[in-house]
N, C-alpha and C positions, 0 to 999 in steps of 0.2 A: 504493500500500500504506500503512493505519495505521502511525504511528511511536509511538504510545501501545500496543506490543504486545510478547511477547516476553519471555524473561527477563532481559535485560539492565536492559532497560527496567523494568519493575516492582520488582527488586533497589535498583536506582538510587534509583525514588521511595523505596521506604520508608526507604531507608538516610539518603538526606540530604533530603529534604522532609517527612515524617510524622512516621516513628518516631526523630529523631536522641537523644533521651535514649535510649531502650530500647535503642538500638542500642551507645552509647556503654556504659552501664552491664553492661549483656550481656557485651561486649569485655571489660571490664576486668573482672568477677568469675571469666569465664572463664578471662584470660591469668593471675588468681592462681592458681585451681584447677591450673593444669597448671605450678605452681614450687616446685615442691619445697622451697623455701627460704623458703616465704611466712608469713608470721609473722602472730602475732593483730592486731600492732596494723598491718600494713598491708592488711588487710581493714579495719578500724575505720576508717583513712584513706579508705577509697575510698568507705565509707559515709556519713562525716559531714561531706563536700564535699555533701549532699545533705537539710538538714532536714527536708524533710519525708519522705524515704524512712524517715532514721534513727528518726523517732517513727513512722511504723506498720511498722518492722521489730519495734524494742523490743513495741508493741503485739501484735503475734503473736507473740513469746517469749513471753511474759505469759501467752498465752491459754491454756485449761482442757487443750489438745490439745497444746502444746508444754509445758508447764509444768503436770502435773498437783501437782506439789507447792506449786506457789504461791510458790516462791521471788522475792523482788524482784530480778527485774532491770531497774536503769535505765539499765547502758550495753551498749553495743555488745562491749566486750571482757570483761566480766561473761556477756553473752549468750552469744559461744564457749564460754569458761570451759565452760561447764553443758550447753549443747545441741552444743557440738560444731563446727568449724568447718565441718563439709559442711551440718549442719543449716541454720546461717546465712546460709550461700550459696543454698542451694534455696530458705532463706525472701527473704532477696532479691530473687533470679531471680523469685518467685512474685510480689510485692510489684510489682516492677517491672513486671512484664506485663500484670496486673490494672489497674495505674492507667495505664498507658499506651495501652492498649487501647481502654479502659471512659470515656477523656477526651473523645473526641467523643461524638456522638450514637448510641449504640448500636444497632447491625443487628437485630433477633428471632436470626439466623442466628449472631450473635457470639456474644450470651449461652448460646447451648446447644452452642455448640461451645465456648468455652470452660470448661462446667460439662466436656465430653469429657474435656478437655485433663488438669483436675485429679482424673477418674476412672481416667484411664487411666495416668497419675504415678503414684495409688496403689497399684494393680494390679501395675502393674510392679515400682514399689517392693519390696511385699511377695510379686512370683515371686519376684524376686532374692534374697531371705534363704530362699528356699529352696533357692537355686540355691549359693548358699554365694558370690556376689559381693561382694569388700570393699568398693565404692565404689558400694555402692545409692542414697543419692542424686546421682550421677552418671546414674544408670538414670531417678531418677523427673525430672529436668532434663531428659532426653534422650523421654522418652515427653510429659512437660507442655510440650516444644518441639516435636513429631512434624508437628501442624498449623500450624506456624507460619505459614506460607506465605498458609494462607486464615486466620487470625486475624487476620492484618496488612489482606488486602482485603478483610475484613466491616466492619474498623474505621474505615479509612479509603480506600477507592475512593469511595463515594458517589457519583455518576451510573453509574459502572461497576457496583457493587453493585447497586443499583436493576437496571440493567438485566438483569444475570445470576439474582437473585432472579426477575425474568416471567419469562425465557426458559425455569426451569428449574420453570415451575406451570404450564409447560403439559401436557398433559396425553400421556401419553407417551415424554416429552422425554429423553434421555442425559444424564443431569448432567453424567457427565463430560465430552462433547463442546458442549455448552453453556461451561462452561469454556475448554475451546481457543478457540474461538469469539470469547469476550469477550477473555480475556486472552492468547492466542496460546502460553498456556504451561500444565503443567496443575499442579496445586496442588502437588502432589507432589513438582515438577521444581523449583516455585519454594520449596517449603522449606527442599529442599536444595542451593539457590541460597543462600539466606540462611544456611544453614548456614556454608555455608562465607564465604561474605563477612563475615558477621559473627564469623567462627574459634569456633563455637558447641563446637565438639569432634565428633572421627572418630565417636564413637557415636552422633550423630544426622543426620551423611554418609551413614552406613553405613547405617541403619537404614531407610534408604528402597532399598537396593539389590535387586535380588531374585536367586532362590536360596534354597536350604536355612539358616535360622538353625544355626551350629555353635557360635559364640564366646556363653556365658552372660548378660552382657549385651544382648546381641540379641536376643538369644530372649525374656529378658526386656522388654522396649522392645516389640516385634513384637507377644507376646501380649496385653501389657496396652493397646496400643491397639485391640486387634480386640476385646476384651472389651468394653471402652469402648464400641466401637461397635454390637458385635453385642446387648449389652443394650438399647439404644432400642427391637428388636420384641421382648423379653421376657426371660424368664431361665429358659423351658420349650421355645426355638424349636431347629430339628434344626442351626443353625451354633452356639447355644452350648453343643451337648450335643456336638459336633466337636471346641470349641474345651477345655469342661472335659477330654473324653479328650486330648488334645493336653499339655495343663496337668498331667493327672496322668502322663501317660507322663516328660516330661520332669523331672518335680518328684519323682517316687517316692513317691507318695502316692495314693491311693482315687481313683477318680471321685467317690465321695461327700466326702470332704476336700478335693476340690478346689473340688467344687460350694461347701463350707460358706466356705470361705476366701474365694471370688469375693465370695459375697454379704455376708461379714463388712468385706471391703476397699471394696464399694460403700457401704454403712456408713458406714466409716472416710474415705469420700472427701468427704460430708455435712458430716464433721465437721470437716475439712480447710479445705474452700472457707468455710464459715461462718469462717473467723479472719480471711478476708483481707476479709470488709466487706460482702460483697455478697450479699445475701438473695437474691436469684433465681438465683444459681449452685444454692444447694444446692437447690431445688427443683426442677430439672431433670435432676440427677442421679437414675435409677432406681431409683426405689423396691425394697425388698423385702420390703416388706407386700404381700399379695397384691389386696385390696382397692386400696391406692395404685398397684401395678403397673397395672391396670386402667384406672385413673382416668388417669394420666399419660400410655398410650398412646392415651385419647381425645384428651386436648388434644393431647399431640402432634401427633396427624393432622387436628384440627379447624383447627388452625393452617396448615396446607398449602393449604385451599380456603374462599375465605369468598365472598359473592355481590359481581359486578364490575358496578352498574348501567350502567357505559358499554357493556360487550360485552353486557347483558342488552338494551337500547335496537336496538344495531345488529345484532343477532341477528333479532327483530323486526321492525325497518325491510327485510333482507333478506330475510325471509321472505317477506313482503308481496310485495316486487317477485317474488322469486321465484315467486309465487301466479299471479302478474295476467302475467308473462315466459314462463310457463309452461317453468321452468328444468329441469335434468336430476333426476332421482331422487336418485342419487349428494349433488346439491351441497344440494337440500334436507335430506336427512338429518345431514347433516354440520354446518349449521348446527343444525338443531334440535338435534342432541348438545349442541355447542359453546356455545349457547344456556342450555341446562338446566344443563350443568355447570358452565363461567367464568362465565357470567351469573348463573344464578341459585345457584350454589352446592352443588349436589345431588350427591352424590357417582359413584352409579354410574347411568347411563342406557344403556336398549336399544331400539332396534325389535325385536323379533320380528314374524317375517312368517309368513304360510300358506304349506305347501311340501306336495308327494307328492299334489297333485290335493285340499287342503284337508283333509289328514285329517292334518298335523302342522304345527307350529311351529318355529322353528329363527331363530337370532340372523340378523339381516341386520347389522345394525352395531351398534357398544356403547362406550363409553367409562367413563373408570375404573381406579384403580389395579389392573393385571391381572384387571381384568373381561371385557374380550373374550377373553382366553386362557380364564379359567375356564369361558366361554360356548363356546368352538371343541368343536363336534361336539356340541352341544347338540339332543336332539330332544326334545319335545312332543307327546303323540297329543290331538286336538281334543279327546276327550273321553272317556276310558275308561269303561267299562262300568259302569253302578250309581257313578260316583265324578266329577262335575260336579268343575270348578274355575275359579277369577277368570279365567283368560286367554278361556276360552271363554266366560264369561258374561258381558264387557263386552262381548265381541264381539259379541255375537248382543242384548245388552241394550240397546246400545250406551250404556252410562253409563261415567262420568269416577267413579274411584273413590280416597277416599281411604283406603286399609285399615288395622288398626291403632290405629285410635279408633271412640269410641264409637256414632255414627253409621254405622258397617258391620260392628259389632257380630255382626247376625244374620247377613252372611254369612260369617264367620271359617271355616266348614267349608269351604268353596272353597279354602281355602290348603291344599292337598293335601300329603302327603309328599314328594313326588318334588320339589315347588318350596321346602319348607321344606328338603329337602336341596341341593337346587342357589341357591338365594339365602339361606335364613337366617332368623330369626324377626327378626321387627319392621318397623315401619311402613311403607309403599310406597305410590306413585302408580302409577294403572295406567290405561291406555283405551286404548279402539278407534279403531285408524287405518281409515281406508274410503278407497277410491275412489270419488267419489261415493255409491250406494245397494251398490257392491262391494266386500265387507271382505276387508282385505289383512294384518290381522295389530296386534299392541297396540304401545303404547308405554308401557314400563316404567320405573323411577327411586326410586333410597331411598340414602342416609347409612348403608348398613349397614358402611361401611369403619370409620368413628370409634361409630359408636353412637348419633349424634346424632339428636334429634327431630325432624323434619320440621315447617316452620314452616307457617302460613296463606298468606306473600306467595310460599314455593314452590309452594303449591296451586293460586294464582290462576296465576303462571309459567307453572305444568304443563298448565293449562286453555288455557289461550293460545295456546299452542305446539301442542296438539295439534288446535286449530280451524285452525290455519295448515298444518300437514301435511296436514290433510285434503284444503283447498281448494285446495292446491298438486297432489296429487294428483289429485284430480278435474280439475282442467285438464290435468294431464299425457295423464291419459284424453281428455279431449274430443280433445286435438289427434290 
């Protein structure tokens, strides 16, 4: 059994091998917060044991979002003074995680779960002043720590990261259980592992437990992380139109004022991350320009799948022998999928095959985020009456088509309703798979998940691949 697994084990690294500043500072801003007796200047004390903390704390007092007055502050006990002593503590805490975090060589995975971190701070923050909570920033410490667990191994695992980033693009795959897999523990578990090892405080112990949210701060913590989260697929999808009734139930307030508040607080979270230094936080924070929502959730999802020339080569190579092996139906398909999309990039790919004695079509395999499900019970009639269309006319044409641009132009009428309603408008690769001189159904494939253009070295990909199905096919037949 791996001794690299486990929560004890991961606990341990980060606490004394990775993260020992953040761990230390953490402790000690926390063990003030909870002493009733703690006084300005010994926060100031545990701050200016640390120069360079103490000038980009001052630095974010100063800034336009804590300090719209503009008042000079240049120390640390000036800054209580004015912002408050929870303010200084959060800004800290915030201060501290950022540079701690962001010191090695940055994950894609780190920077946008940490843009979460300080979305979902917000959020909660301002449930909580609804909620009539005296210790809101307690709320947004407890929600901007929620993820700790996987901000600490985006930051620093690195052969481990690597590895749970593939496992978790493949196509298909359980993140969650990808997770246990790698770390023997699941993100979750190990937060509030660190929660408590690090004495982070009971509201972000608690905040992972499950059950009914009753105690105000929970429910605060709770919603603003799910917001957080549930905004990456939009701010019109049916869990954040769940999540506003939930926010307004709780808050005594509209759906409509809740709606206006989420989006005002995502906003407000833009403006937030902008103090602490780092430009690419706030751009991954979700838009709510409807235009930018759009654009965000392309890259978003372009980021997930880019072409992998190694698995594009030995796709290929497999094919081949597969041709000449005259291997199973089953394991050719599988590669050709696997081929088109790790390899070359292409987001959703299908065989459709002839089925009902040639007179329909129907998915035989598909690959794709929930492409095969949206395909399950999918039928196709060869050709309705008076109303041709592409699947049947590569077939019978037998051309390699790339629809969408200007060169298949004239045949744009082919894209029928019933397939603009089951795949979508925009660009697709499409042809005839045969068995030998016997047509057994097309091979389909388009980026319509992110929006993206279909390139030329996809098209040549796409041509390749489906001269290899064929001649694999056609031996399957001879034997």
């Amino acid at each position: 059994m791996r001794q690299n697994v486990g929560l004890e084990y991961w606990v341990q690294r980060f606490t004394d091998s990775e993260l020992p500043a953040l761990a230390a500072v953490v402790q000690e801003l926390q063990r003030l917060a909870g002493d009733d007796q703690t006084s300005v200047k010994q926060l100031a004390d545990v701050l200016l044991r640390d120069a360079a903390l103490t000038s980009k704390v001052l630095k974010v007092a100063n800034s336009a979002y804590y300090n719209p007055m503009q008042e000079g502050i240049r120390t640390i006990s000036r800054a209580i003074v004015l912002l408050g002593f929870a303010n200084v503590r959060s800004i800290s805490l915030s201060t501290s995680l950022v540079d701690a975090l962001l010191q090695h060589k940055p994950h894609s995975q780190l920077l946008e779960l940490l843009a979460r971190a300080f979305h979902a701070a917000v959020q909660a923050r301002n449930i909580a002043g609804y909620l009539l909570v005296k210790d809101q920033e307690e709320v947004f410490v407890a929600a901007l720590l929620y993820h700790l667990g996987e901000l600490a191994f985006w930051s620093c695992a690195d052969d481990e990261a690597d590895t749970l980033f593939t496992l978790q693009s493949e196509p298909g795959a359980d993140a969650d259980a990808c997770v246990r897999q790698v770390l023997g523990v699941s993100f979750s578990q190990l937060s509030q592992g660190l929660a408590k090892a690090w004495n982070l405080g009971e509201n972000l112990v608690l905040s992972h437990g499950t059950g009914p949210r009753k105690d105000a701060q929970l429910q605060a913590i709770s919603l603003g992380v799910r917001i957080s989260d549930s905004s990456l697929k939009g701010w019109e999808t049916p869990s954040m139109e769940r999540l506003i009734a939930e926010m307004a139930t709780v808050t005594g307030i509209s759906p409509d004022e809740a709606m206006q508040q989420v989006l005002q607080s995502a906003e407000e979270a833009v403006s937030v991350v902008a103090t602490f230094g780092d430009e690419r936080l706030a751009s991954l924070i979700p838009s709510t320009d409807p235009e930018q929502i759009a654009l965000q959730q392309q890259q978003r999802k372009a980021r997930l799948l880019q072409p992998n020339l190694q698995v594009l080569q030995a796709c290929l190579q497999d094919m081949s022998l597969l041709a000449s092996k005259k291997g199973s139906v089953d394991l050719l398909i599988e590669t050709l999928l696997r081929g088109l999309h790790q390899g070359a990039g292409i987001e959703r790919v299908m065989v459709a095959v002839l089925t009902d004695g040639q007179r329909s079509f129907k998915m035989r395999q598909a690959t794709g985020e929930g492409f095969a499900e949206q395909l399950a019970g999918w039928i196709l009639p060869v050709d309705v009456p008076e109303q041709r269309h592409v699947f049947s006319y590569v077939l019978r044409d037998r051309e390699v088509l790339w629809m969408g641009v200007p060169a298949t132009s004239s045949l744009s009428d082919l894209i029928t309703l019933p397939l603009l309603d089951k795949f979508g408008k925009g660009m697709f690769f499409i042809a005839p798979v045969m068995a030998g001189n016997r047509p057994v159904g097309v091979l389909y494939a388009d980026s319509r998940s992110s929006g993206r253009a279909l390139r030329n070295e996809q098209f040549v990909a796409f041509k390749r691949f489906s001269q290899l199905i064929n001649r694999g096919l056609e031996a399957i037949t001879a034997r």
